[in-house]
C-alpha positions in Angstrom: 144.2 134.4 63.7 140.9 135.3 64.9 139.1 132.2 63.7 141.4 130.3 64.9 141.1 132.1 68.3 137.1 131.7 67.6 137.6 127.4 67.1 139.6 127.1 69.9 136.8 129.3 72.2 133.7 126.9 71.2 136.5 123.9 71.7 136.7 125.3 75.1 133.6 125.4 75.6 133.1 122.3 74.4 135.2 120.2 77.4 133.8 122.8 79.4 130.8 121.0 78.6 131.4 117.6 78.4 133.2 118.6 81.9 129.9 119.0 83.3 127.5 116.6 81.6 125.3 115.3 84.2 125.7 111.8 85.3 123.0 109.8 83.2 121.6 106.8 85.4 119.4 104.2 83.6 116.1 102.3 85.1 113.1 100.4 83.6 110.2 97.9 85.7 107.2 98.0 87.5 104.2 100.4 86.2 102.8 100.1 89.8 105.1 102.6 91.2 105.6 105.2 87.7 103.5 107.7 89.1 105.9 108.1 92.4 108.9 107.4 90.5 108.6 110.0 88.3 107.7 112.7 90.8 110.7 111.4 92.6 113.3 111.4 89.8 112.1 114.9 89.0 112.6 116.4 92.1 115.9 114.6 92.7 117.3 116.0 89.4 116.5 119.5 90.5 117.7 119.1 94.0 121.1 117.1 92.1 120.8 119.5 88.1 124.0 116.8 87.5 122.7 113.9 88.2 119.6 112.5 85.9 117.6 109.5 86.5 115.8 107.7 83.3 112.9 105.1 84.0 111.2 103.3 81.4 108.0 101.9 83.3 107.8 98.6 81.1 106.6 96.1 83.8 108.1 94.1 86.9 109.3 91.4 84.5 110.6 93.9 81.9 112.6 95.0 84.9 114.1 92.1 86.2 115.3 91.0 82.8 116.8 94.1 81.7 118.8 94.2 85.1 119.8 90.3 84.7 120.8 91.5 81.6 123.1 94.6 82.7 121.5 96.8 79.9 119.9 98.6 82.8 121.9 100.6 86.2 118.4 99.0 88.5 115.5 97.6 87.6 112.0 97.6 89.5 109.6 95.0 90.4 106.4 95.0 92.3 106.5 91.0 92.6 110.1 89.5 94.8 112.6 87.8 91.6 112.8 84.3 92.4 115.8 82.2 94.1 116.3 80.7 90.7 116.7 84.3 88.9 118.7 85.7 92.2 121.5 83.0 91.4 121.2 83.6 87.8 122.3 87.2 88.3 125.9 87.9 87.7 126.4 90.0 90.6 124.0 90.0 93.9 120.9 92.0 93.3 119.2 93.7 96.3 115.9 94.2 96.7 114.9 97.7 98.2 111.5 98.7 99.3 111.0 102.1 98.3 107.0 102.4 99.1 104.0 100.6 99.6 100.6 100.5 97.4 97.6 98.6 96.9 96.3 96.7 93.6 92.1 97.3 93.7 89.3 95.6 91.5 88.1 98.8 89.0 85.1 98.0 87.5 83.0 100.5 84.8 79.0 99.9 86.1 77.1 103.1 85.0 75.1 104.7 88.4 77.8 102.2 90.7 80.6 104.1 92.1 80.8 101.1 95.2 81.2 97.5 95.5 81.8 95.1 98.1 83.9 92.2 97.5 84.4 89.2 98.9 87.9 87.4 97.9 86.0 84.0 96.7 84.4 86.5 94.2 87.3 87.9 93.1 88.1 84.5 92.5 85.4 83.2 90.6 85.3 86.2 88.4 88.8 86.1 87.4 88.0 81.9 87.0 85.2 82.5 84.9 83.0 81.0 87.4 81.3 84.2 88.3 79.8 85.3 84.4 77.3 88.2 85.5 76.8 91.5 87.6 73.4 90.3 89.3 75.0 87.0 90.4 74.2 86.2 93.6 77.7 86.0 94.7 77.8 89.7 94.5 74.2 90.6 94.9 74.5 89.6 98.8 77.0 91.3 99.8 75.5 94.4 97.8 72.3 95.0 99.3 70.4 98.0 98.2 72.9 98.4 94.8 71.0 97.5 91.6 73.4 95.4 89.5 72.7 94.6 86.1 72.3 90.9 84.6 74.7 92.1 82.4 77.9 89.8 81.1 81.4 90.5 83.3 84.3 91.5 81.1 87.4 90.8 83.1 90.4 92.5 82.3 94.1 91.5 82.9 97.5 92.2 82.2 99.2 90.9 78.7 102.7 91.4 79.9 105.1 90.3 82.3 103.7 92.7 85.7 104.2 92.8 89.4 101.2 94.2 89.6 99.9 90.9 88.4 102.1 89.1 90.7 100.0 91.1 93.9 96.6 90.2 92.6 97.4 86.1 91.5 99.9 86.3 95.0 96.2 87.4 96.8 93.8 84.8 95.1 96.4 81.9 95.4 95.9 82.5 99.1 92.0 82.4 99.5 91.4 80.7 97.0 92.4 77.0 96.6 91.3 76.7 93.3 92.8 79.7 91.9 96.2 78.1 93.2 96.2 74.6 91.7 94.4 76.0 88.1 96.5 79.1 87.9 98.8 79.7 90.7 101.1 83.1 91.3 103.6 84.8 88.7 104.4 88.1 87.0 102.5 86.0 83.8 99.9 83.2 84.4 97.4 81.5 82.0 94.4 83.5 82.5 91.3 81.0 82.5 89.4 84.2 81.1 89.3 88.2 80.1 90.9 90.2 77.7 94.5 91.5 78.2 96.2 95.3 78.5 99.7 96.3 78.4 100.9 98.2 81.8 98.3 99.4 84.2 97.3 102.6 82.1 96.5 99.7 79.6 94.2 97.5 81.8 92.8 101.0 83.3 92.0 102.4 79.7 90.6 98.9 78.9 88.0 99.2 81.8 87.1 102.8 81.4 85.8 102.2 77.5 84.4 99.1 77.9 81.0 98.9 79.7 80.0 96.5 82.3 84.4 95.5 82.7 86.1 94.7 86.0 90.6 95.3 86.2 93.0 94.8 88.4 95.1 98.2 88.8 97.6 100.1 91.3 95.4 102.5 93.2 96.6 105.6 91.6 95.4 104.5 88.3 92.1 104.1 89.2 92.1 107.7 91.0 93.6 108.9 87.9 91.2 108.0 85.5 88.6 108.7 88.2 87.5 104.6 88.0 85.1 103.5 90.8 86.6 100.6 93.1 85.8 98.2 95.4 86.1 97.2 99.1 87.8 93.6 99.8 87.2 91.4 102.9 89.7 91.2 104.7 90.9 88.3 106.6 89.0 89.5 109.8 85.8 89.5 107.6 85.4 93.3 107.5 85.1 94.9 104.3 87.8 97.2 103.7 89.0 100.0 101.4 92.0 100.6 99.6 93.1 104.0 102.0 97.0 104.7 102.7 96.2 103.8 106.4 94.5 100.5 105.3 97.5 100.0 103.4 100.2 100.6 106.4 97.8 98.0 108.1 98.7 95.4 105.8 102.4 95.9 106.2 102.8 96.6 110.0 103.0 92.7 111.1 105.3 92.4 108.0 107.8 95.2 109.2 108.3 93.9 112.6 109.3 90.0 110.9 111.4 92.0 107.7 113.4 89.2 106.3 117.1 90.1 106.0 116.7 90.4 101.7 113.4 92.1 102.1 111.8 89.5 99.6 108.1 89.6 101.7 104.5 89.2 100.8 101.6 91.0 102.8 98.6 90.0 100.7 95.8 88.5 102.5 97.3 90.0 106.1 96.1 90.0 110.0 94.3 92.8 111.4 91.0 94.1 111.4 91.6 97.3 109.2 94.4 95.9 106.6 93.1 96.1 103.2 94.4 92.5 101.9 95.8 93.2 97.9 99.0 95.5 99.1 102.8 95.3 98.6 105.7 96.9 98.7 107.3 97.6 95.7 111.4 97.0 95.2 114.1 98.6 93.0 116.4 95.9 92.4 119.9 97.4 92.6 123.4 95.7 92.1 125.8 95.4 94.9 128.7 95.8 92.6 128.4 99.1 90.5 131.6 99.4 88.3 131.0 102.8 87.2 131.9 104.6 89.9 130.0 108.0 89.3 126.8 106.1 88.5 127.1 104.0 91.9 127.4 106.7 93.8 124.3 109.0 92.0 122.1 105.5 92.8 123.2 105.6 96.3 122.8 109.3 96.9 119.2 109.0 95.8 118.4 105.9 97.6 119.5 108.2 100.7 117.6 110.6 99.8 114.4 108.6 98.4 114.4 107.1 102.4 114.0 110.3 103.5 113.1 113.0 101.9 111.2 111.4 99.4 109.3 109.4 101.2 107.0 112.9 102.1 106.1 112.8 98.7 104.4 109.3 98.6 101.3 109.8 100.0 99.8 112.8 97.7 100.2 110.1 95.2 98.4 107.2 97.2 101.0 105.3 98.2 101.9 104.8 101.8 105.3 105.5 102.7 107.9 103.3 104.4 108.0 101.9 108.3 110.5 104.0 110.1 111.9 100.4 111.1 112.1 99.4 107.4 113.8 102.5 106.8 116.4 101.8 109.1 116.8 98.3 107.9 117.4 99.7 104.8 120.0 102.7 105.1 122.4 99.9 106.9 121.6 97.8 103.5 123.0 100.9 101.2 126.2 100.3 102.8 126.5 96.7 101.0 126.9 98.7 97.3 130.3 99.1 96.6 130.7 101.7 93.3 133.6 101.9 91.2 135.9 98.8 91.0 136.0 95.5 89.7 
């Protein structure tokens, strides 16, 4: 009698359990925003200890498949999925800003913590056009900096990135050639440089490799504590990679927010906009059939518009517009959870 009363306790306890498992909500996507998402799937679970949120940061293109795929809840993406993608999905996909961030040149020059930039250069380096430190491209705008005649080792992404899609989205707009050789995408044929997975990839690259130049998020580079460089901007001033810089590029862009938030603000007006900055999206379905999971995704998109968005710039990215805010909170009501 009293095992049986002892089986039938841990059976209780049991349901009890399974009563109470937390509500498991799957992710995967961009690397550019990791470092915020984690911090804000963290503190959501212990503000919500039965809701969990797990991300796989795989890359923007990672993302998008898994989520045309359904073997994700959301995906994320740094670069806007295409028209052609959009009506390949098998429910609407929305595309929700969550934060803003900017992709900066690291480069590994022992004794240079500072260069200046000019977007042809970027250009030509990434062309293979521009082959050495001391080239006069870049000695010119660097007066006073002693840059070596050594070789340029450019770095890129080997997989599928939105982080990728910034950058090529950048030098497709200033520089002609860069568009018809090479043009803009989560992947492109790069014309030269050596390839790493995710942006801790391309940021490990540069920081062993002397004498190497990357493309990276911002927070990687502060991470890793790589040196990186100013950009001209479209006004021709020479501008760093700062979270006001940053809300520069995107204020012309929040007042003209298309109605699916698919927008570019690379190469942007205004005199202090640093020109290689994005927003970055969660793409989330409008039709959730699991009805506990749609709502945990809509109760932290609530919250991430508010309450997270304090927690973006410790991490170097710039949070939201108020008005794009706004614009999205009256968006979360398209998401209908639960259902066919």
């Amino acid at each position: 009698m009293r095992r049986r009363w002892w089986f039938a306790g841990l059976l209780a306890l049991g349901l009890v359990g399974l009563a109470h498992a937390a509500t498991l909500v799957t992710g995967a996507g961009a690397t550019f925003p990791y470092p915020l998402y984690s911090k804000w799937f963290d503190e959501f679970h212990k503000r919500n200890p039965d809701l969990q949120i797990n991300y796989q940061s795989i890359g923007s293109g990672g993302g998008i498949r898994q989520v045309l795929e359904g073997t994700v809840d959301f995906g994320a993406t740094d670069g806007p999925m295409s028209d052609e993608q959009l009506r390949a999905a098998p429910v609407p996909i929305l595309h929700l800003p969550t934060a803003l961030g900017a992709v900066v040149p690291t480069f590994n020059l022992p004794g240079v913590e500072r260069i200046r930039f000019t977007p042809e250069a970027v250009a030509d380096i990434f062309l293979g056009r521009i082959t050495h430190w001391n080239d006069p491209a870049l000695t010119k705008e660097n007066p006073g900096i002693a840059l070596p005649a050594s070789a340029i080792v450019p770095m890129h992404r080997s997989d599928g990135s939105g982080t990728t899609y910034i950058f090529t989205d950048y030098l497709a707009k200033v520089s002609p050639e860069w568009q018809q050789r090479v043009g803009r995408g989560t992947s492109v044929n790069w014309p030269v440089g050596l390839g790493g997975k995710g942006n801790e990839g391309v940021a490990g690259l540069v920081k062993q490799t002397p004498n190497a130049i990357g493309y990276v998020e911002l927070i990687y580079a502060v991470q890793n504590k790589l040196p990186y460089g100013d950009v001209r901007n479209r006004s021709g001033k020479f501008v760093q990679a700062t979270l006001e810089s940053v809300t520069a590029a995107a204020a012309a862009a929040a007042e003209k927010m298309p109605e699916d938030f698919r927008v570019s603000i690379t190469d942007p007006a205004g005199a202090d906009a640093y020109p290689i900055a994005s927003f970055t999206w969660l793409l989330v379905p409008a039709r959730i059939k699991d009805a506990e999971k749609g709502a945990a995704i809509k109760k932290f998109l609530a919250w991430m518009l508010a309450d997270g968005q304090q927690l973006a710039a410790p991490l170097n990215y710039a949070p939201l517009p108020a008005s794009v805010v706004a614009l999205e909170q009256k968006a979360l009501t398209m998401i209908q959870a639960g259902g066919s």
